[in-house]
C-alpha positions as CSV (number, residue, x, y, z in Angstrom):
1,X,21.3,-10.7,-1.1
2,X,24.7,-8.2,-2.1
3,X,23.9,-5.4,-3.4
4,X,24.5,-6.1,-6.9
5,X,22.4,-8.8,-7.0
6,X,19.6,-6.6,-5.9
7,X,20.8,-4.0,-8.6
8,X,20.2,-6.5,-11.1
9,X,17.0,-8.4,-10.1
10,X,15.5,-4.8,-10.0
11,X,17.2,-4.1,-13.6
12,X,15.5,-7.5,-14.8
13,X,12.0,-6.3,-13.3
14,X,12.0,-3.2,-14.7
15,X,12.9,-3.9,-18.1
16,X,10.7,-6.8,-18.4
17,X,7.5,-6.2,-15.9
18,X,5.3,-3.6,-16.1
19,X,3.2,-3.3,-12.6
20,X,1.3,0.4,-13.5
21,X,-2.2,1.3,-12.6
22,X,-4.9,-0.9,-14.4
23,X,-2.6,-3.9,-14.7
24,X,-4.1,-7.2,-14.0
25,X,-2.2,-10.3,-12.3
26,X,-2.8,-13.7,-10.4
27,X,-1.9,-13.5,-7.1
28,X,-1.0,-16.8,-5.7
29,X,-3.0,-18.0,-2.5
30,X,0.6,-18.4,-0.6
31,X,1.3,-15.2,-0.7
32,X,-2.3,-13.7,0.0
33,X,-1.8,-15.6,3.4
34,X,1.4,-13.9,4.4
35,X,0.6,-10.8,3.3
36,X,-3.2,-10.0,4.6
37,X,-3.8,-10.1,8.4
38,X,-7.3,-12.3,8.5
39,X,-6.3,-14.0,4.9
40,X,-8.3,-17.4,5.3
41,X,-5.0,-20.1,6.4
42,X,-7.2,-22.9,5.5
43,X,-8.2,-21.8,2.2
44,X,-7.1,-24.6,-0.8
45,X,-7.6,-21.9,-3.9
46,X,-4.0,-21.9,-6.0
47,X,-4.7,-17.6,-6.9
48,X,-6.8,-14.9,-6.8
49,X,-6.9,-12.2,-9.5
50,X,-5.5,-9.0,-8.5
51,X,-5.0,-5.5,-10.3
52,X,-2.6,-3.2,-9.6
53,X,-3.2,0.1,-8.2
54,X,0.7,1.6,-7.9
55,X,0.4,5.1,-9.4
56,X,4.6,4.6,-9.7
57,X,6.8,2.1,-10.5
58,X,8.9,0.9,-7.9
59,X,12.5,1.6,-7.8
60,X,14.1,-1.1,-5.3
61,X,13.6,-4.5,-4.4
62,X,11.8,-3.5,-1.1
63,X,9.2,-1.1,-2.3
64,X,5.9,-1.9,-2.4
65,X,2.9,-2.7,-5.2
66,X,0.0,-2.2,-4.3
67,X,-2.8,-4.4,-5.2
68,X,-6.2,-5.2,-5.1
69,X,-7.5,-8.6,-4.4
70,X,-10.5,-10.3,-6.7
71,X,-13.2,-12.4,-6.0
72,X,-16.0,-13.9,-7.5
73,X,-18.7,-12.3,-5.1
74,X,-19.2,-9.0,-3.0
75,X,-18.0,-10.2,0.8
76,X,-18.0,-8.0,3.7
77,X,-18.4,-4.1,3.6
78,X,-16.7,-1.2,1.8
79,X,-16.0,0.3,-1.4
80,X,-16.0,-2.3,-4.5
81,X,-14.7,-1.8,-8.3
82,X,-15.9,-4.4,-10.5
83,X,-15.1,-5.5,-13.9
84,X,-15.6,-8.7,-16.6
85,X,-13.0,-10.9,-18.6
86,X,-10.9,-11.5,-16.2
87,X,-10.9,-15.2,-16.6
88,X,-11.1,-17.2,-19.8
89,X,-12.6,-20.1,-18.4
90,X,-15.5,-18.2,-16.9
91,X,-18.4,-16.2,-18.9
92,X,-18.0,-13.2,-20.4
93,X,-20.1,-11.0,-18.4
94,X,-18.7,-13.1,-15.3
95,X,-18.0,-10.0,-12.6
96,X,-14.9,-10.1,-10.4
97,X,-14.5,-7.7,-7.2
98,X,-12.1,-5.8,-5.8
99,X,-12.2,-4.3,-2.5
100,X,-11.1,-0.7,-2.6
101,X,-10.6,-1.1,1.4
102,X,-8.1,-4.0,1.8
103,X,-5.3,-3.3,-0.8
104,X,-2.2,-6.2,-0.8
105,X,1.0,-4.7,-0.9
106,X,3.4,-7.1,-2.3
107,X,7.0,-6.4,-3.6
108,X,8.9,-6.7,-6.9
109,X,10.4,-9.8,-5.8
110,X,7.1,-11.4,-5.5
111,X,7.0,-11.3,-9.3
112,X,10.2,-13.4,-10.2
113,X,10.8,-16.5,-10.6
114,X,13.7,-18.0,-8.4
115,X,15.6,-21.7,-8.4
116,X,13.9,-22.1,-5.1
117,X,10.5,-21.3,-6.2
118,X,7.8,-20.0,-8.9
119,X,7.0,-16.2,-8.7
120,X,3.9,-15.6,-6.5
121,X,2.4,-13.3,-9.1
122,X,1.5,-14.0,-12.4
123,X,0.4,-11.8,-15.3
124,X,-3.3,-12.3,-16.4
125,X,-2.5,-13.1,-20.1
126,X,-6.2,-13.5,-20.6
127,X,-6.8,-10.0,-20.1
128,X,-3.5,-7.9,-19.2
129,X,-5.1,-4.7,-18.1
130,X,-8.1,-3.1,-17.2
131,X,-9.8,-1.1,-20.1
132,X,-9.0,3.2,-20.2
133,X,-12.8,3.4,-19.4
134,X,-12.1,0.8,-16.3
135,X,-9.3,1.9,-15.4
136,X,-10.7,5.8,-15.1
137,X,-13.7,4.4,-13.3
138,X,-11.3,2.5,-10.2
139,X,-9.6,6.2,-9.9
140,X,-12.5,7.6,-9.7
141,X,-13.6,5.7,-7.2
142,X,-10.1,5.4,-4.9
143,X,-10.4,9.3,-5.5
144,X,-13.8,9.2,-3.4
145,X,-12.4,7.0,-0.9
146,X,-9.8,8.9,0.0
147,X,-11.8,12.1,0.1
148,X,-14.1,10.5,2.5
149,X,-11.4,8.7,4.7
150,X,-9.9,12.1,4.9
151,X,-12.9,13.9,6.4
């Protein structure tokens, strides 16, 4: 891609897609597959719910967006933020889970839609973004992570 195209793709992102903190998306299962070592190959799911954890918005193509991935259940071990209304289909007080541990970093292409294909991550219209009160919870509790991967 020239360089001017990548000047204006990242133009278009920034003006119309806001990826901050607390943001919630739909990752599609394609994507989860390239991007996470150990990703299931064989799962058939069409996306997974993800929220954002970038504490900056990224200023070229390349950079990265970090993400947590959602799921319906606690699986394997670590450090998990949970949270309600993500889906409209499901009940309200339906939990989803995010592993604090695995983060998906995708990039700001990943959210656009091409000729060749549909973007690989949608907004969660349903519920945009996770609550203030949520969203000071999940710091809270990368905050603690860190401390304690640090010591």
């Amino acid at each position: 891609m020239e360089e001017y195209e990548q000047e204006r793709w990242m133009r278009l992102f920034t003006f119309g897609i806001n990826c901050s903190f607390g943001t919630l998306w739909y990752i599609r299962e394609d994507l989860l597959k390239r991007a996470m070592s150990g990703y299931d190959q064989q799962s058939t799911r069409k996306a997974h719910p993800g929220v954002s954890i970038n504490r900056a918005a990224p200023t070229g193509l390349r950079d990265v967006v970090s993400m947590l991935v959602g799921t319906s259940k606690v699986r394997g071990y670590g450090c998990f933020f949970s949270t309600t209304g993500i889906s409209p289909n499901a009940e309200p007080e339906k939990r989803t889970y995010f592993n604090i541990l695995r983060p998906v970093r995708v990039q700001p292409y990943d959210f656009l839609n091409t000729r060749e294909a549909p973007a690989d991550i949608e907004r969660n219209t349903h519920k945009p973004s996770l609550t203030a009160k949520e969203c000071k919870k999940l710091k809270t509790m990368i905050n603690r992570q860190l401390r304690r991967t640090a010591q």
